[in-house]
C-alpha positions in Angstrom: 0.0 0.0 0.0 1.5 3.1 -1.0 1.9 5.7 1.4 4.1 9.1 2.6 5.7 8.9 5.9 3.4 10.5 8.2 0.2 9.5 6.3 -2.7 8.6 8.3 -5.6 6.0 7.7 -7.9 8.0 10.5 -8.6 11.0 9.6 -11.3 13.2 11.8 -12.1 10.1 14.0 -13.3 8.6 10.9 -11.8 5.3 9.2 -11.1 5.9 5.5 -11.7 2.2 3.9 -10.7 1.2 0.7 -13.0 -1.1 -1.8 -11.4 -4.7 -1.9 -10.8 -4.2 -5.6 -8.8 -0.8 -5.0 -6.5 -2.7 -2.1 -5.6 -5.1 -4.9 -5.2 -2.9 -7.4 -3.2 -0.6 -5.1 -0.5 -3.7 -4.6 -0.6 -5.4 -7.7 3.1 -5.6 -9.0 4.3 -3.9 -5.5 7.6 -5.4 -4.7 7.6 -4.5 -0.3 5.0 -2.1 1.1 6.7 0.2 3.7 3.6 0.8 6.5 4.9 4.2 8.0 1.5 4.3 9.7 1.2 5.5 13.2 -2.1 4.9 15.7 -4.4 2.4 15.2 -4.9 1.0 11.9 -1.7 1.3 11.6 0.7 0.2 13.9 -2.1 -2.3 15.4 -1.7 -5.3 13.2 -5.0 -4.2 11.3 -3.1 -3.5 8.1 0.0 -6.0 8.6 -3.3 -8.6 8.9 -4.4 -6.9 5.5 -1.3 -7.5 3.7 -0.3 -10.6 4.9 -4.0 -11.5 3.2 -3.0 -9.7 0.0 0.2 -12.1 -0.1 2.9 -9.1 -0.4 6.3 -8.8 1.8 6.1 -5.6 4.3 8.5 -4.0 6.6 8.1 -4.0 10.4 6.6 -6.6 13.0 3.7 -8.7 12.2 0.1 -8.9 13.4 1.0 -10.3 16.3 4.1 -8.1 17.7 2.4 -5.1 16.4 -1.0 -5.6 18.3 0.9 -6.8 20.8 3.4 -3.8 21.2 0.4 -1.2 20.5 -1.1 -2.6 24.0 1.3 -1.1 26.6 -0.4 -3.3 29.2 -0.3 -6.7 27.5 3.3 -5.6 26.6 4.2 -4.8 29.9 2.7 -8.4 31.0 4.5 -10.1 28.2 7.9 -8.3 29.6 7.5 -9.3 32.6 6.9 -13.3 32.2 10.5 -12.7 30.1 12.0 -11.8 33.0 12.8 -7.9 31.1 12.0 -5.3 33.8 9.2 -2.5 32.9 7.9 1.2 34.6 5.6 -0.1 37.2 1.8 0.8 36.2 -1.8 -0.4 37.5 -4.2 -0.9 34.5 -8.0 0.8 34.6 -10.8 -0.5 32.5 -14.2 1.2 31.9 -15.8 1.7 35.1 -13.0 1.6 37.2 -12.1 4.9 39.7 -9.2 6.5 39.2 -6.4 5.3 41.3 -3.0 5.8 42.2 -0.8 3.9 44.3 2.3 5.2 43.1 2.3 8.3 44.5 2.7 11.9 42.5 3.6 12.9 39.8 2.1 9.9 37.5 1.5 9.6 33.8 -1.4 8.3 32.9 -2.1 7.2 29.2 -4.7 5.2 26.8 -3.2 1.5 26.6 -3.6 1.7 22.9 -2.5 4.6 21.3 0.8 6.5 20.2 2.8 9.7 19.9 1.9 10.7 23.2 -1.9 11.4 22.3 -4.1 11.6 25.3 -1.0 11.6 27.7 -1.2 13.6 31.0 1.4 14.3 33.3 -1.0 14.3 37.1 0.6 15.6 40.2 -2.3 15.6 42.6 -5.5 14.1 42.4 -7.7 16.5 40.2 -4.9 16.3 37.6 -5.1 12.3 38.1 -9.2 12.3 37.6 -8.8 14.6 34.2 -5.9 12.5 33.1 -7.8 9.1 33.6 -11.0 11.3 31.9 -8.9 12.5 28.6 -7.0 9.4 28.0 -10.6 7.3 28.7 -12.0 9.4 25.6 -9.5 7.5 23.4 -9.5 3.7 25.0 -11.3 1.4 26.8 -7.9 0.9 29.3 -6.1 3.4 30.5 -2.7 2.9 32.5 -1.3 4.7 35.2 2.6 4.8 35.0 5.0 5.5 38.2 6.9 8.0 37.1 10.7 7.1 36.5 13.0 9.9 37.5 16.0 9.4 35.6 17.2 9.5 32.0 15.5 8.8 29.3 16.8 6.6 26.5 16.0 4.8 22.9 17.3 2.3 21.1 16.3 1.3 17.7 16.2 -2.6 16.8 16.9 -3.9 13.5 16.9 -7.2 12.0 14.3 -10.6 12.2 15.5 -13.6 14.0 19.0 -12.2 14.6 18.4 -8.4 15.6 21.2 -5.7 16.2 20.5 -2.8 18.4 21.8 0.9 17.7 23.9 3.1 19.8 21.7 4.4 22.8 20.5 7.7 22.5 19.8 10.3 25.0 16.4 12.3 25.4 16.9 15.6 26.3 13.6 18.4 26.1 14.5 21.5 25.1 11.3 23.3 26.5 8.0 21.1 27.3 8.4 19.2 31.0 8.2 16.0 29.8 8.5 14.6 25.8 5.2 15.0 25.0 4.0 15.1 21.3 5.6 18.7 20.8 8.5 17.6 21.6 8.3 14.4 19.7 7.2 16.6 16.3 7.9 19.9 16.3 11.6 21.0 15.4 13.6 22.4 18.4 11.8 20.9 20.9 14.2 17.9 21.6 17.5 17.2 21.5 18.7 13.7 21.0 22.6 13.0 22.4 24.2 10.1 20.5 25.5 7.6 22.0 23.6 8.8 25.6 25.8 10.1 28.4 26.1 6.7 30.7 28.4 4.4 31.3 29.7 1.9 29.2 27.6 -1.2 31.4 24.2 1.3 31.2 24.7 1.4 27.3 25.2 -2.1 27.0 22.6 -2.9 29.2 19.7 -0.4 27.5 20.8 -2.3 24.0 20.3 -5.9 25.8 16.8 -5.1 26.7 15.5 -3.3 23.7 17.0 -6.4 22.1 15.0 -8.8 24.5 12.0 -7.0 24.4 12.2 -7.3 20.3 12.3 -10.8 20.7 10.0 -11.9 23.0 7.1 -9.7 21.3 7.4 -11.6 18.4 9.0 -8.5 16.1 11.2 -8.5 13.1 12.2 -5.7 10.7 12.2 -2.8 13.3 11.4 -0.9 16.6 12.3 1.6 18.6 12.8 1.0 22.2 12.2 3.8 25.3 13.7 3.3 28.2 14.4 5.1 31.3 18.0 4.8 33.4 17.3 5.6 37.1 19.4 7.4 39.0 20.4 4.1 41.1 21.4 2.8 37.4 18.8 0.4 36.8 17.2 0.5 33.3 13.6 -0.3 33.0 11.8 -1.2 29.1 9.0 1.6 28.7 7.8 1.2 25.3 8.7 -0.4 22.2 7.1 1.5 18.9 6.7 -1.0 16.0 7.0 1.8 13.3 9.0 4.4 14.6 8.9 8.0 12.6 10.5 8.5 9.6 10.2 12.5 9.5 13.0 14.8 9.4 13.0 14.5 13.5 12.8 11.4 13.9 14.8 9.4 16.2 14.9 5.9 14.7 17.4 6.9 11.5 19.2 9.7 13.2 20.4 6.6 16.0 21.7 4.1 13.2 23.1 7.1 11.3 25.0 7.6 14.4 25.8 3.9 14.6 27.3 3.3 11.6 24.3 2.8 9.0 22.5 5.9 6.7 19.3 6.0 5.7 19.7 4.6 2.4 21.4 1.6 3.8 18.8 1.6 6.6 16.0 1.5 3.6 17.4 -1.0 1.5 17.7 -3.3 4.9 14.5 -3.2 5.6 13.1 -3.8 2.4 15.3 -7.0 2.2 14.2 -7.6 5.7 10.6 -7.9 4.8 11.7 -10.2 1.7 13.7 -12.4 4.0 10.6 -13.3 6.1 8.1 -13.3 3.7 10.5 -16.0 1.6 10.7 -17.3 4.8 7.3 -18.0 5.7 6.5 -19.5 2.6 8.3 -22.5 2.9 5.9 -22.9 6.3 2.9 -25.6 5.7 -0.7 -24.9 6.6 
């Protein structure tokens, strides 16, 4: 499926659906589709499941690891069970009051979404009630997060059964208090440090676990890993984004950049990625 980096399939809360004939149409003759889709039905294994119907190689995690990865509390549990340690968090469904045992400030955020929508940073409890209000407007579950002083770190992934990690890099906001999407999207708001000012065990060990966490949700192609180093040293898995940005500021290509591998390498790698498994998974039977 064609697409610009960016692009969106939900447009003003609405769901813009192609006709089965335009979907084939549309990848007849495609070679690898590149998904840079953010949100859901996108990054949710909604159009991975559509293209692995359609028959066509595509870059980035499949059904499973993306649906898996876009649901911050399954992924969390998931974690976990690996033994990977995670940002503590309690998990609210629909009906539930808003809780905290954390203490303040929190962050508290819809399970299922991305670049920071519907995020609130609470530090008392009318701040907590609103946050668990907003971020109930876009999901059914909403987490609440202990917040992780520390630094903040990502690591992209790269790779399918035998995954690389890149040089760590360091999260610094310019302006905002936290890296909300502003600071995700808008130029100057964010300054990313490559490799991240820690010692040579904390880099090693923030690569280790991005690594793990690639591998036991099931990904392949690529991810971005966020992770937090606390001041004690530790380094807990936050998130891991299945189709990190490709804009000018993202983080994804400016880390391998730094690590060795440009953009058009990084490109061409993924597209032979996606061939690689799709090849791959052929020789499976059903």
């Amino acid at each position: 499926m064609p697409c610009e980096p960016g692009s969106e399939l939900v447009r003003s809360g609405e769901l813009e659906r192609l006709p089965g004939k335009d979907v084939a149409s549309a990848l007849t003759g495609v070679d690898v589709v590149f998904p840079v889709l953010h949100g859901p039905f996108g990054e949710d294994g909604t159009v991975q499941g559509l293209l692995e119907l359609a028959n066509v190689p595509y870059v980035g995690a499949g059904v499973l690891g993306s649906a898996l990865c876009m649901d911050k509390d399954i992924f969390k549990a998931v974690l976990r069970d690996h033994g990977v340690p995670v940002t503590p968090n309690i998990t609210l469904r629909l009906g539930d009051e808003a809780r905290n045992p954390f203490g303040y400030p929190v962050f508290v955020k819809p399970a299922r979404l991305g670049s920071s929508v519907g995020i609130t940073k609470a530090h008392d409890e009318d701040e907590l009630r609103q946050g668990v209000s907003l971020a109930f407007e876009h999901d059914e579950k909403v987490l609440v997060e202990q917040f992780v002083p520390g630094i903040e770190v990502e690591v992209g992934v790269l790779g399918n059964l035998q995954p690389i990690a890149s040089l760590p890099g360091e999260i610094v906001v310019t302006h905002n208090e936290w890296y909300d999407y502003e600071a995700k999207y808008d130029q100057g708001e964010m300054d990313l440090v490559v490799p991240a000012r820690l010692s040579e065990a904390q880099l090693e060990r923030a690569q280790e676990l991005a690594v793990r966490a690639f591998v036991a949700t099931d990904c392949e192609g690529m991810a971005r890993a966020d992770l937090f180093v606390r001041a004690d040293g530790e380094v807990l898995v936050n998130e891991l984004n299945t189709i990190p940005g490709f804009t000018s500021t993202s983080v994804y290509a400016r880390l391998f950049e730094a690590s060795g591998i440009g953009y058009a390498e990084l490109l061409q790698r993924l597209a032979d990625l996606a061939v690689e498994r799709f090849e791959r998974r052929r020789q499976l039977r059903f």
